[in-house]
Structures are given as C-alpha cells and as structure tokens.
C-alpha positions in Angstrom: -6.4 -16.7 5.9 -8.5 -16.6 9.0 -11.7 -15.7 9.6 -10.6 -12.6 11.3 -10.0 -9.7 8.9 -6.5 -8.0 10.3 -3.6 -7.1 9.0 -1.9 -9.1 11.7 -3.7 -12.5 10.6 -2.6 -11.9 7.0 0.7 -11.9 7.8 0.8 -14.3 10.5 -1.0 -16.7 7.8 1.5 -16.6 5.2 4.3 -16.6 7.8 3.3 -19.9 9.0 2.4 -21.2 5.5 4.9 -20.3 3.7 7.5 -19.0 6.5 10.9 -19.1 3.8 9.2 -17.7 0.6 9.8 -13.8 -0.2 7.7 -11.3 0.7 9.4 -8.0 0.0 12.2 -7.2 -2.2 13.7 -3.3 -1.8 16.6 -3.3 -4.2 19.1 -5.9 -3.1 17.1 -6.7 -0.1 15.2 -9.3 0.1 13.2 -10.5 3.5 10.7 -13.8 3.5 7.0 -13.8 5.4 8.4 -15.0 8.7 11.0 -12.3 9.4 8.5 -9.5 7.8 5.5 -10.7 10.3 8.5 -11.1 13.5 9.8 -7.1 12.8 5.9 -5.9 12.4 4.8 -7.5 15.2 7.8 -6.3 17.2 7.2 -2.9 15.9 3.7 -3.4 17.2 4.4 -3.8 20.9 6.9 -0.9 21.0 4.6 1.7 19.8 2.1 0.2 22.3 4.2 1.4 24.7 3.3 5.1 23.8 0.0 6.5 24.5 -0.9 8.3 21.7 -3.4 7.2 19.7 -2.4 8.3 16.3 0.5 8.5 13.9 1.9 9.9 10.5 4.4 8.7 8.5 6.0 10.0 5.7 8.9 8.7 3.4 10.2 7.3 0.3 8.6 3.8 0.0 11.3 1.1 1.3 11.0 -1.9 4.0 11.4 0.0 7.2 8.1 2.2 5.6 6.1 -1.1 5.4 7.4 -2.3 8.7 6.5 0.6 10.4 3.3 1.2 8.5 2.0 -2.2 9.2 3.1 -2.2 13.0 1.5 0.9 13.6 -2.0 -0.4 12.8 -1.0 -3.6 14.3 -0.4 -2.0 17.4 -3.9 -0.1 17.3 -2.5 3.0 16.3 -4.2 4.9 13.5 -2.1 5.9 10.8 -2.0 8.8 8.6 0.0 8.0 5.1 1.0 11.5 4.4 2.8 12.2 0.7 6.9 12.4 1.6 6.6 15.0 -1.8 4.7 17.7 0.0 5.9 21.6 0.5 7.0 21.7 4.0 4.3 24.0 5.0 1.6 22.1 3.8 3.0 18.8 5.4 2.8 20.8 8.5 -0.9 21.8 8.1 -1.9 18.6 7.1 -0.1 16.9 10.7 -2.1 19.7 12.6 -5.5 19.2 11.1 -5.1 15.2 11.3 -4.1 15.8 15.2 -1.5 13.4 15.3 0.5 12.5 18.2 3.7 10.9 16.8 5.2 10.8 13.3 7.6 8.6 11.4 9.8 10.2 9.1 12.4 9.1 6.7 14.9 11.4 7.7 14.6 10.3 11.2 15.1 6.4 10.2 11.7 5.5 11.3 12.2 6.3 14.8 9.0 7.3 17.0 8.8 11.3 17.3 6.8 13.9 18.4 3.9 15.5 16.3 6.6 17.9 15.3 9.2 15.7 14.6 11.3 15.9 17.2 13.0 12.3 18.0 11.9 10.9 21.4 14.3 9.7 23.3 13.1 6.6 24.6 11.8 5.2 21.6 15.3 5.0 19.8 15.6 1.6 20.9 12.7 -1.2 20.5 13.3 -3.1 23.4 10.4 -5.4 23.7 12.1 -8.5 25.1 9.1 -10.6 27.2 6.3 -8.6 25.6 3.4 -10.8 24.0 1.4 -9.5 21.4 -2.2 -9.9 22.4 -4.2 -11.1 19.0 -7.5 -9.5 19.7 -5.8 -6.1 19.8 -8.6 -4.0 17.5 -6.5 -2.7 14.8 -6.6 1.1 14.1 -7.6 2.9 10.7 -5.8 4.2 7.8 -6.7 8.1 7.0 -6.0 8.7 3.6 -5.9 12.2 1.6 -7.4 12.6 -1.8 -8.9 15.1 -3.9 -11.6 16.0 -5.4 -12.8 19.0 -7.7 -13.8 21.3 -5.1 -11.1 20.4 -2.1 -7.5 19.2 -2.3 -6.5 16.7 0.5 -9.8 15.6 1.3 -9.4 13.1 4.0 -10.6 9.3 3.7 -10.8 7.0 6.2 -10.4 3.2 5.8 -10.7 0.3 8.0 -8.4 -2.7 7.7 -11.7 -4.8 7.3 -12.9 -2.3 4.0 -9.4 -2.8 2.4 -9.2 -6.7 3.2 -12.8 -7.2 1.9 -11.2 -5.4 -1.1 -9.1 -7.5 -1.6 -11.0 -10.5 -1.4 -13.1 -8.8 -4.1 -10.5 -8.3 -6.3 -9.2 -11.7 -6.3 -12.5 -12.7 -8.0 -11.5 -11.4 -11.2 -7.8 -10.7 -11.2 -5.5 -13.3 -10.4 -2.3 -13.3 -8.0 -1.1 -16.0 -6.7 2.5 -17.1 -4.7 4.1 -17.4 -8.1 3.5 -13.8 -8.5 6.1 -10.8 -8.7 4.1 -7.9 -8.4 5.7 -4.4 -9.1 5.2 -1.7 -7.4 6.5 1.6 -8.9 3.0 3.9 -7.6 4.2 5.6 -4.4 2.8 3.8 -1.4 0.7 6.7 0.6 -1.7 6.5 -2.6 -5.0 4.1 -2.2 -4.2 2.5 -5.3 -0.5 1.9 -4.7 -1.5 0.9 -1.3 -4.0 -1.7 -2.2 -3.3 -3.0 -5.3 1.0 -3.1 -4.9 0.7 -4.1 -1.3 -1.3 -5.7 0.6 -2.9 -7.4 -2.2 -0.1 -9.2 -3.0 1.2 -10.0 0.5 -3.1 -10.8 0.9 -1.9 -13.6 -1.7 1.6 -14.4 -0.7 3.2 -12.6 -3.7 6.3 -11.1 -4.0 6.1 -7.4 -3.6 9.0 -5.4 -4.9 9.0 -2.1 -4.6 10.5 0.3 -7.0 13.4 2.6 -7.0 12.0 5.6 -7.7 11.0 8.0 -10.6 15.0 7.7 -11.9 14.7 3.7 -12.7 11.0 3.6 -13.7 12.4 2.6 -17.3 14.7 0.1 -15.9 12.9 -1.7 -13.1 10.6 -3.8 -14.8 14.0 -5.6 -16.3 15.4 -5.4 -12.5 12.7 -7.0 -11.2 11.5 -9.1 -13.8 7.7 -8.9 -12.5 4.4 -10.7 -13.5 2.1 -8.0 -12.7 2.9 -4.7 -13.2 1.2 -1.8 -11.7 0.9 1.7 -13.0 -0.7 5.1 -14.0 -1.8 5.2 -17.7 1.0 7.5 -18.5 3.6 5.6 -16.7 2.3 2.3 -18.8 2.0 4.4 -22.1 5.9 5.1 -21.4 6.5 1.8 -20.3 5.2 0.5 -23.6 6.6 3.0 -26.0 10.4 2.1 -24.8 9.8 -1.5 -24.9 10.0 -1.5 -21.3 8.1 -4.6 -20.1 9.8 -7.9 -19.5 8.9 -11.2 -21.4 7.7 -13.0 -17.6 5.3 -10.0 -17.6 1.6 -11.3 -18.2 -0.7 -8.7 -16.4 -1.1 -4.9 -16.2 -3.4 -3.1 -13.9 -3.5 0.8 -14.5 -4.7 3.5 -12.5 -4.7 6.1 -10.3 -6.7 7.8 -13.3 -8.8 7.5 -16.4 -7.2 4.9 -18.6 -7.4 6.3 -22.8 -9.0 3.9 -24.5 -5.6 4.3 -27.5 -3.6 2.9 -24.3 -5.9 -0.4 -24.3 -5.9 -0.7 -28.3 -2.5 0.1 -28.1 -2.1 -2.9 -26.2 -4.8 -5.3 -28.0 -1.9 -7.2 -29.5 -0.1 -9.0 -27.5 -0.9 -11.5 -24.5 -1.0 -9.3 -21.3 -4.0 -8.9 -19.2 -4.8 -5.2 -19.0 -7.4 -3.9 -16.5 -8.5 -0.2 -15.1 -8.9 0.5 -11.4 -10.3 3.5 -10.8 -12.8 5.4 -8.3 -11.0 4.4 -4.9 -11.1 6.9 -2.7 -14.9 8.1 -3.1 -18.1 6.2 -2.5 -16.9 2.9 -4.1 -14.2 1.6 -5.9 -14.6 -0.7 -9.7 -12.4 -2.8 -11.7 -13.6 -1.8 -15.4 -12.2 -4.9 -17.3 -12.2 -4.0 -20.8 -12.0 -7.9 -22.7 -13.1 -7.2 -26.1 -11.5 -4.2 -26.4 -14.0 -2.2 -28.2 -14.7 0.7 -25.5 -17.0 -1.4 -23.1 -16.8 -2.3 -19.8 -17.8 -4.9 -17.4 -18.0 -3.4 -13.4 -16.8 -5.0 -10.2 -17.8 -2.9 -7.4 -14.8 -3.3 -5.0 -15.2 -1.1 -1.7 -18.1 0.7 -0.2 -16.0 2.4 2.6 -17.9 2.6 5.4 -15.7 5.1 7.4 -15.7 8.1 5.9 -16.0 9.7 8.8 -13.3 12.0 9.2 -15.1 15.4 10.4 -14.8 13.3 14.1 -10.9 14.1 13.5 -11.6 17.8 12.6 
C-alpha cells in the first residue's frame, strides 16, 4: 500500500503487485486485480463527466455493484449504499432526504440515471478514450443508513480514510492474507458486509467471492470453498447445524449483531478461529475476540468515525 489512504491506491497497489491473481469471483465469473482496478478507474472518469456531486446505488451484490461502487468514490462522487430490499416508497424517501443527483440501479444495468431513475442518455456509453485519471482526485464519502432504538435509517457518514484505517486495525488481530478466500454472503450496502467481505480482503489481496443470494446460503460455502467465512450469528448457527462449512474453512467472523455465547461453545471444538464484530455504525466499532471461551472478551477499538456529520445533507 501507499502512504496515501484511497481506494484508488489500494487497488492500484495490488494491481501492480499481483496484476493476474483473483480479486472477485461472482458465480462463474472470475476477474484478477488488474482488470478490476482498469474498469474502476474507467468508471471513474465517466462519472466525472457529470456534475453532480452525489450518487445512490442500489442492487443485488454482483461485479458491476463493486465496479460502480468503487468508481463512484474514485471519481469523487459521494455515494449512498441504499438496501436494493426496501418498499418502493421508502427507497424513494430515503433518495430525497440524501439529495442525490444520480442513482445506479440494478434494473437499469448500472447505467448513470437521474435522481428518479430515469436513464440518461448520454451516459449509456463510457467512452473515456484519452481521459487520464488525475491521482490526487480527493475521494468522496460513503453515507451509510443504520438504526438505532429511537430512529430507523439513521444516516452514517464514512470517509475512505475511517474505513481504510479500519482495516489496518483489523489486520492486527485477524489475519487475511493473498491465500485467502473470503466469503461474502452479508449483503453489501451493510457496514459490516462492506468492510469486513470487501474491502478488507481486496485491502489484503484476497479473493473476494460474493454469494448467491439467500437461495444458496447452505450451498455456497461448498461452491466457494472459502477460508474465512463471514456471517450473522443466525446465518453461522445455520451454517453449523447443516454441516455447512467446508474442510479449507479455518476462520469465522460473525456479526451484524450480538453473537450468543451457545454459538461460540457450540463451536469450542473444532479448529476454526471464531471472532464477533459488532458496534460499527455508532461511535466506534470492536472486535470482541472471545479465546478461552468462557464468556470473556478482549476489545480492539476499530473505528472512531470522524464524519458523522450528516445533518449538513439534511
């Protein structure tokens, strides 16, 4: 990595390190580091053709979402993950209080449209022959939604710097390296997904394979054959109770919410790594590594995020 915290760096590091090696695997599809970090960055330059400042994008997880995801902050763009599961109506309000000037939708194959979805015209094509990408382009923010017991899509905002610094932080007490499969099976436009099925892998030049769907969560670890499996406590309480994970398997991180302590002692006995993530979205995020299994905990503070400042969006 360089010493400059971007998304653009990250990729452009592990594209020239290790241009051939895997990077993202949708299904069949496989694509390395160096074609990943060529589409981004192409993505990049045509939405800086658009004024706009900010986008949404909502979907089903695949590799045009993490294209497009990544190239709109790469551009400078800020970028509104938005759950693809939402009622219609509330999607709608959501778009209007975030004040976005261009979404990316699914159902309109990722092209550029307006903030009501309407497919501009000249964006269907990313013609961006004899553009250069200029590398001290400030990358733009990520605006989350979470909840909390008093509000329901309470917005978070996060700088590429607090979720790289993250990362960096979480390498110093789980470990992912390039030998790594990592699964992710969490839906993408959640923190924890984001972070820990992501970019931290990619952070590490891991594979990062990304599920297919609620239909094959029983089916994909054997699919994918992963060595780090991420999940929710009930989706790794499943996962155990159908014998679901596969022998290359050696470390679990759960969360997205309170991990049972039965799920760790029903895990005591055989040789995977379990950890807990939780508390992302607030004031700070922890690993609570449980090693004795007894109840206890040792903390990692992961993330103070410094940019929870969305009332300057409202």
């Amino acid at each position: 990595m360089t010493d400059k915290n971007t998304f653009y760096n990250m990729l452009k590091s592990n594209a020239e390190s290790q241009p051939d090696a895997v990077a993202v695997v949708y299904d069949t599809m496989k694509v390395t580091y160096a074609k990943l970090f060529d589409d981004v960055t192409k993505k990049a330059l045509h939405f800086q053709k658009f004024e706009g400042k900010r986008i949404a994008i909502f979907g089903p997880a695949s590799y045009r979402w993490i294209v497009n995801m990544f190239g709109t902050i790469v551009a400078g763009k800020e970028l509104a993950l938005v759950d693809f599961f939402l009622p219609h109506d509330s999607r709608v309000d959501l778009l209007k209080k975030t004040e976005v000037n261009y979404t990316l939708t699914s159902t309109n194959q990722y092209i550029l449209s307006d903030e009501n979805s309407i497919i501009i015209s000249s964006a269907e094509k990313d013609n961006v022959d004899g553009l250069i990408y200029d590398e001290n382009t400030q990358e733009g923010d990520i605006i989350m939604f979470t909840a909390t017991a008093n509000e329901c899509d309470k917005p978070v905002v996060l700088s590429v710097d607090n979720i790289l610094n993250a990362v960096m932080a979480i390498n110093s007490r789980v470990e992912c390296t390039s030998d790594d499969i990592v699964l992710a099976q969490i839906p993408l436009h959640n923190e924890f997904g984001f972070i820990y099925s992501l970019i931290w892998p990619l952070y590490n030049g891991a594979m990062a394979c990304i599920g297919r769907g609620l239909r094959h969560v029983d089916a994909d670890t054997y699919y994918y054959n992963p060595t780090i499996l991420i999940g929710t406590p009930s989706m790794i309480d499943y996962q155990r109770a159908i014998s679901g994970f596969n022998k290359e398997l050696n470390t679990i991180i759960i969360g997205g919410a309170s991990c049972p302590f039965r799920l760790f002692e029903n895990l005591c006995d055989s040789d995977l790594k379990v950890y807990n993530i939780y508390g992302m979205t607030e004031t700070s995020g922890c690993v609570g590594v449980n090693q004795l299994y007894d109840g206890s905990y040792t903390f990692l503070i992961i993330m103070q995020y410094l940019l929870l400042m969305m009332e300057r969006l409202l």
